[in-house]
Steps between C-alpha positions, in 0.01 A plus 500: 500500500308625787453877530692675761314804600434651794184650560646844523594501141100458384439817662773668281347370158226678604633867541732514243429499154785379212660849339639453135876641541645718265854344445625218273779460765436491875811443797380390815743458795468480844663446863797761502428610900669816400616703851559092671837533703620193326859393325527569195296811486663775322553198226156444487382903459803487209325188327172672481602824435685363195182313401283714527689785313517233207166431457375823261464301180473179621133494676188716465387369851656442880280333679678484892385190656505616878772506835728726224537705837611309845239716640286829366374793682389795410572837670340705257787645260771340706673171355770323712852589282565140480188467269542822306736335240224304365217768513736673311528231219139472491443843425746463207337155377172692529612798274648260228130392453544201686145422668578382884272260711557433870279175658570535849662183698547401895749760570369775346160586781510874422561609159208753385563745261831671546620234233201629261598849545881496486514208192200478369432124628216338469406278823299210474414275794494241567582381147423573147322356229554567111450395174812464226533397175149325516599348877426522798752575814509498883772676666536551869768480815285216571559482873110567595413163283783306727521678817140402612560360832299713760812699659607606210170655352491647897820632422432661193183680595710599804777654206234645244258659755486835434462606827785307618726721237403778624560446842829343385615790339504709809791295622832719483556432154876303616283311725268416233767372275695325705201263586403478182874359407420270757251372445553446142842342560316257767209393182824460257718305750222283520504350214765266487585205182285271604201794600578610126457203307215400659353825419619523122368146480134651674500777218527267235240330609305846482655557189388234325138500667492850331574387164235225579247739561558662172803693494708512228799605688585562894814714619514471879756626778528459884740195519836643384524205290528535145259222313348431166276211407225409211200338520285433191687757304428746816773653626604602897792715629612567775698850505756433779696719648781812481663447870769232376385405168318758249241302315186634292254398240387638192272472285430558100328305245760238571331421816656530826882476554673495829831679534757534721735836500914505501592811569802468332331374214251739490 
């Protein structure tokens, strides 16, 4: 199998270094464009509030795999009121001892610290790297190692400049948001079936050139499409996503599992 890699993701190995976690069982999920003005919504916030509250004795670790938020931006203390339901739940998953990770994805340009401060979140971009049960892991939104032609790494320098935030956060704060709906709605909209499937089919690809290169496991994100394969006793997931279908992974010393959520079910 040839590898897959972009050159971008050599310069990552580089700066970060593998962490041993302290959990025997991780979550990772990913994609829930909380504050999107879609159908469906309130459903959605239900679904992952009742998750979420369920999880205290189930995992040690939440690892968020990006784009949980349709768009982030701080203003300081302030957090939009659509988004306060699940800072809220954070802070309660935090204080049941539940250790909280955030890797940053396409949507989510200006998160800093406010996350760190209110929940206790650990942020890790563009990915992290760890070590469990005697294996290795990759986890990561994953768009930067598919999203490499040149207008969209213009794009995303544009987003993640910090001078650019600030400027952007002079805007009337309404005026602010409602571009940033926009826009997000115009990335999402985008990405139709076929769009999708060609891009789950492109992160597999990466997936499995991960576990090529060493990995024991690889949980990625990005294409909304929920995905598992093996490869030499290697494993890849995709987490999917919580706008019309509420998929995650986890992961114990029975490997990695992907899940899908009923509400109803619980």
């Amino acid at each position: 199998m040839e590898a897959f890699f972009p050159m971008s993701f050599e310069r990552w190995e580089k700066k970060v270094q593998p962490v041993d976690l302290a959990a025997s069982r991780i979550t990772f999920l990913s994609d829930a464009h909380l504050g999107a003005t879609i159908h469906g919504a309130q459903l959605r916030e239900d679904a992952l509030r009742s998750f979420l509250e369920d999880l205290p004795g189930k995992t040690d670790r939440i690892v968020f795999l990006g784009d949980m938020f349709d768009f982030w931006i701080e203003y300081e203390g302030w957090i939009r009121p659509e988004l306060r339901f699940f800072v809220h739940a954070l802070q309660a998953l935090s204080h049941a001892g539940i250790r909280l990770d955030y890797v940053p994805g396409n949507h989510d340009f200006s998160i800093e610290d406010a996350l760190k401060r209110t929940c206790n979140v650990t942020i890790h971009p563009p990915h992290i790297e760890f070590r469990l049960f005697g294996k290795r892991f990759f986890a990561s939104h994953g768009d930067r190692l598919t999203d490499t032609a040149r207008h969209h790494r213009i794009l995303r320098r544009m987003l993640w400049h910090p001078g650019n935030l600030r400027l952007y956060k002079r805007l009337p704060r309404s005026t602010a948001i409602r571009l940033a709906l926009w826009f997000s709605a115009l990335s999402r909209n985008s990405k139709n079936d076929a769009t999708q499937m060609r891009s789950a089919d492109t992160m597999r690809r990466v997936g499995f050139s991960l576990l090529q290169s060493g990995y024991d496991g690889a949980i990625l994100a990005h294409t909304h499409k929920a995905d598992t394969a093996r490869w030499n006793g290697r494993q890849y997931c995709n987490t999917g996503q919580w706008l019309h279908r509420y998929t995650y992974v986890t992961l114990d010393r029975n490997g990695l599992i992907l899940h899908e959520f009923l509400p109803h079910s619980g």
